[in-house]
Each structure stands twice: as C-alpha cells, then as structure tokens.
C-alpha positions as CSV (number, residue, x, y, z in Angstrom):
1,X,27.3,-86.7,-51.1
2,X,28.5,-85.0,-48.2
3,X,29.9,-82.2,-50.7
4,X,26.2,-81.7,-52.2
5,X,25.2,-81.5,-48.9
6,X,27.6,-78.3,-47.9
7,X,26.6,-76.8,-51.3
8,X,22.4,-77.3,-51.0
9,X,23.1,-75.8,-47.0
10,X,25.2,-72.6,-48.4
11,X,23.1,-72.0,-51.2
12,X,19.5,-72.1,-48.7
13,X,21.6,-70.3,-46.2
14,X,22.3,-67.5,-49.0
15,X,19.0,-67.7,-50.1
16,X,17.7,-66.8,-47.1
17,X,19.7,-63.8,-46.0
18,X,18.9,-62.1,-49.7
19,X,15.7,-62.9,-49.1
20,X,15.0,-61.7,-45.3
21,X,16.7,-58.6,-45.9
22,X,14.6,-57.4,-48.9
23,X,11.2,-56.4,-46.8
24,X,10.3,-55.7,-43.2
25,X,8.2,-58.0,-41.6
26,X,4.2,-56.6,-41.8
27,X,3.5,-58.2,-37.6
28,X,5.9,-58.3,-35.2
29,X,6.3,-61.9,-33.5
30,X,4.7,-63.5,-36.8
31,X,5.5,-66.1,-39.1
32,X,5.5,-67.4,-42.6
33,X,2.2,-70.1,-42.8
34,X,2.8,-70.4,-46.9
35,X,5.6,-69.9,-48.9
36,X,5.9,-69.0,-52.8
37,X,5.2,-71.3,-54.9
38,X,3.4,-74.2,-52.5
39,X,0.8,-76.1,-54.4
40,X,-2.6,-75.8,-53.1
41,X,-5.1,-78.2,-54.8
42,X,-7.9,-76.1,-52.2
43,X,-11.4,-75.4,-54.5
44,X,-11.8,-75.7,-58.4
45,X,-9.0,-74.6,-59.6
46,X,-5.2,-76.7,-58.3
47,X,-2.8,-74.1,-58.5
48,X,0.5,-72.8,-57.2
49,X,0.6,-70.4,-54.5
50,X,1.8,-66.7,-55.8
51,X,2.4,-65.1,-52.5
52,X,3.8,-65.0,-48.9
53,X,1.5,-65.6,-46.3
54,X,2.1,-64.2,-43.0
55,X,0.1,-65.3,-39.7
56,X,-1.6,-62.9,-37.2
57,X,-2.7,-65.8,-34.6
58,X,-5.7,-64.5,-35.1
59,X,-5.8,-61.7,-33.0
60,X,-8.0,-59.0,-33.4
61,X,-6.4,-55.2,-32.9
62,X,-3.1,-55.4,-34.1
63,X,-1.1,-52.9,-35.8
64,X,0.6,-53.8,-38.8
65,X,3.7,-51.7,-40.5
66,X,4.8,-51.3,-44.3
67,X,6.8,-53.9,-45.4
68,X,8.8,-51.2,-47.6
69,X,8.1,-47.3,-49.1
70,X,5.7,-47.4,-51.6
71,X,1.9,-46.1,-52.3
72,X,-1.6,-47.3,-52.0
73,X,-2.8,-48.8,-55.2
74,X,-6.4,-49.9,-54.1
75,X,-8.7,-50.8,-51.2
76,X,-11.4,-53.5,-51.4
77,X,-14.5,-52.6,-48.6
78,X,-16.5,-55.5,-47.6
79,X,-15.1,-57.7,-49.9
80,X,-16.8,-61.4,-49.3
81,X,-13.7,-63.2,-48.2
82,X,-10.8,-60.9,-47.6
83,X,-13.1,-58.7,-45.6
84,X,-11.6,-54.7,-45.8
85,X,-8.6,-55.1,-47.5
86,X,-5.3,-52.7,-48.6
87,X,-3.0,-53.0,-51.8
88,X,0.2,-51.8,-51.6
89,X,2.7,-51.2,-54.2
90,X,6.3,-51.2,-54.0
91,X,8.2,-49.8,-56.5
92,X,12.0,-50.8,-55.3
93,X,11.0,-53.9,-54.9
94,X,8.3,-54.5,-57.5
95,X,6.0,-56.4,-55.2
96,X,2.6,-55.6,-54.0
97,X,1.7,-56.6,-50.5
98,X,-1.6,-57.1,-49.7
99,X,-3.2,-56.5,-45.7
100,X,-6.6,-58.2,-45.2
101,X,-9.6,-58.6,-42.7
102,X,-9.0,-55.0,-41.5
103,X,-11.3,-53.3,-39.1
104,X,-8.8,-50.0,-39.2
105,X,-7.2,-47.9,-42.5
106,X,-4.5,-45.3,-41.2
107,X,-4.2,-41.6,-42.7
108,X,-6.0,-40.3,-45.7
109,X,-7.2,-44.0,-46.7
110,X,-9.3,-44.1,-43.7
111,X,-11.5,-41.0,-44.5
112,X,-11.6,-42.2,-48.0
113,X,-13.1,-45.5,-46.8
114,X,-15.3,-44.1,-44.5
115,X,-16.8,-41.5,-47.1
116,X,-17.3,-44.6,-49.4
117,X,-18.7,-46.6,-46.6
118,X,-21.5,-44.2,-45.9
119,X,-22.3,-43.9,-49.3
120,X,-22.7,-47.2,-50.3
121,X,-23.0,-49.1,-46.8
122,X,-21.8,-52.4,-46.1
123,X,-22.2,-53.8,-50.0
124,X,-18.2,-54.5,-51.8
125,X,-16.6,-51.2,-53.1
126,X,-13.2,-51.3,-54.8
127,X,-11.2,-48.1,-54.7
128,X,-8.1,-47.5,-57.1
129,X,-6.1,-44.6,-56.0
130,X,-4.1,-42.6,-58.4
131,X,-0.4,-43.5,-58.8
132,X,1.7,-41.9,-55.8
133,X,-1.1,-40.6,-54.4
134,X,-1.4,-41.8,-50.8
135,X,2.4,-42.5,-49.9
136,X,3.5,-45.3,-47.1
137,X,6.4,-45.4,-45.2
138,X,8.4,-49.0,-44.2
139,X,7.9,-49.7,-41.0
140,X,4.9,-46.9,-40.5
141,X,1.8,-48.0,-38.8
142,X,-0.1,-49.0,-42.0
143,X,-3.6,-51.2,-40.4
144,X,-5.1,-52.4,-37.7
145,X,-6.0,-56.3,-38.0
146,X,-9.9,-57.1,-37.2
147,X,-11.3,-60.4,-36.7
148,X,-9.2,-62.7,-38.4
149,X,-10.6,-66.4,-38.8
150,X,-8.2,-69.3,-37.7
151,X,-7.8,-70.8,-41.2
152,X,-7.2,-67.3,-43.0
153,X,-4.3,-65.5,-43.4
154,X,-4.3,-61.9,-42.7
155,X,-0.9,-60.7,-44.9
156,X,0.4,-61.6,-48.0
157,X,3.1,-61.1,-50.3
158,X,2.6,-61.0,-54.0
159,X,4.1,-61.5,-57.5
C-alpha cells in the first residue's frame, strides 16, 4: 500500500511539473477555480468541463499576458454572458485560450473592435481574424479585465 502510495505521489508530482511548465499563467497572483475534465451537472446539459479556469478575484482593471506565442483567431463583442471576449490560438501548444469580460483589447484588435462597435453598437458581433494575422507574444500585455461577476471566471484554457 505504502508502495502505491510513493508511485500515485511521483506520478501527480510529474504530472504537475509537465504540466506547469507548458503555458504562462494569463494573471499574476491567480489560481486555478476548475480543472479539466470536472463534471459540471450546471443547466440542461451535465457535462464534463473542457477547460482551465483561471480566477481574477473579480477585480476590475487588470492586465492579463499571453499564456504562450500565438495569434488572434476571433473576438466576440457584447456577447450575452462572456461579455467582450478574445480567442487565442496556439500553435506549439495546440490550445486555444480564451480571455473574457474585457472592458480593454490591446494593439490592432482594439481599433478593430472599436470600428465594429460604432458600427453596429452594443448588439453581439463575432470577428474571425485571418490566420496569423494579429500576432501575440507570451507574456505580452494581451487585455484588460472589466467587471468580472463573483461566480464567473474570467480565463480559460481550452481543448
């Protein structure tokens, strides 16, 4: 028994240094409020969590950084629960992460979202972006966090 014990310890230990070392961490002084694969049996449909959730206690105003290189693959404006919200891709790691309740884009994505915004006003937009076309940097100022309800989760990890 003890044995299995060792062996379950080394293995989580291992697990967990692969797994901390293969993205930065989106908020500094955060941490994880669900893991992958919890089971969530919240709403219609029971299902099993596909993401990382990361917690912003909700504070309003903070910046939040890459988790790794990669490119923006769409933005949702105004969407009805994730509020203004970022997709990024990541090629070397083949994840997206996805940054949510916004009330701040950086760089190029911010004009873009501000053109769409006075276009369209405060109604949902979704904006894909063309492949490599609006590059991020890890650890790069990527969003500022807006109002951030106590029960939501402003960061996630996906697939």
């Amino acid at each position: 028994m003890k044995y299995h014990l060792i062996v379950i310890f080394l293995f989580a230990l291992f697990f967990t240094q692969i797994f901390s070392q293969l993205f930065q961490i989106p908020v500094e002084n955060t941490y994880i409020t669900s893991s992958f694969g919890e089971y969530r049996d919240t709403g219609d449909k029971p299902h099993f969590h596909t993401g990382i959730d990361f917690s912003s206690f909700s504070k309003e105003g903070l910046p939040v950084k890459s988790i790794e290189n990669g490119y923006v693959y769409k933005i949702w404006l105004n969407e009805p629960i994730y509020g203004n919200t970022i997709f990024i891709y990541h090629p070397s790691i083949n994840k997206i992460s996805v940054y949510a309740h916004l009330s701040s884009f950086n760089n190029i994505v911010k004009t873009i979202a501000a053109s769409v915004k006075n276009e369209f006003g405060n109604s949902f937009a979704e904006i894909i972006f063309p492949e490599k076309e609006v590059l991020v940097e890890k650890k790069k100022l990527l969003v500022i966090l807006g109002r951030v309800e106590k029960h939501r989760c402003p960061i996630y990890i996906l697939k």
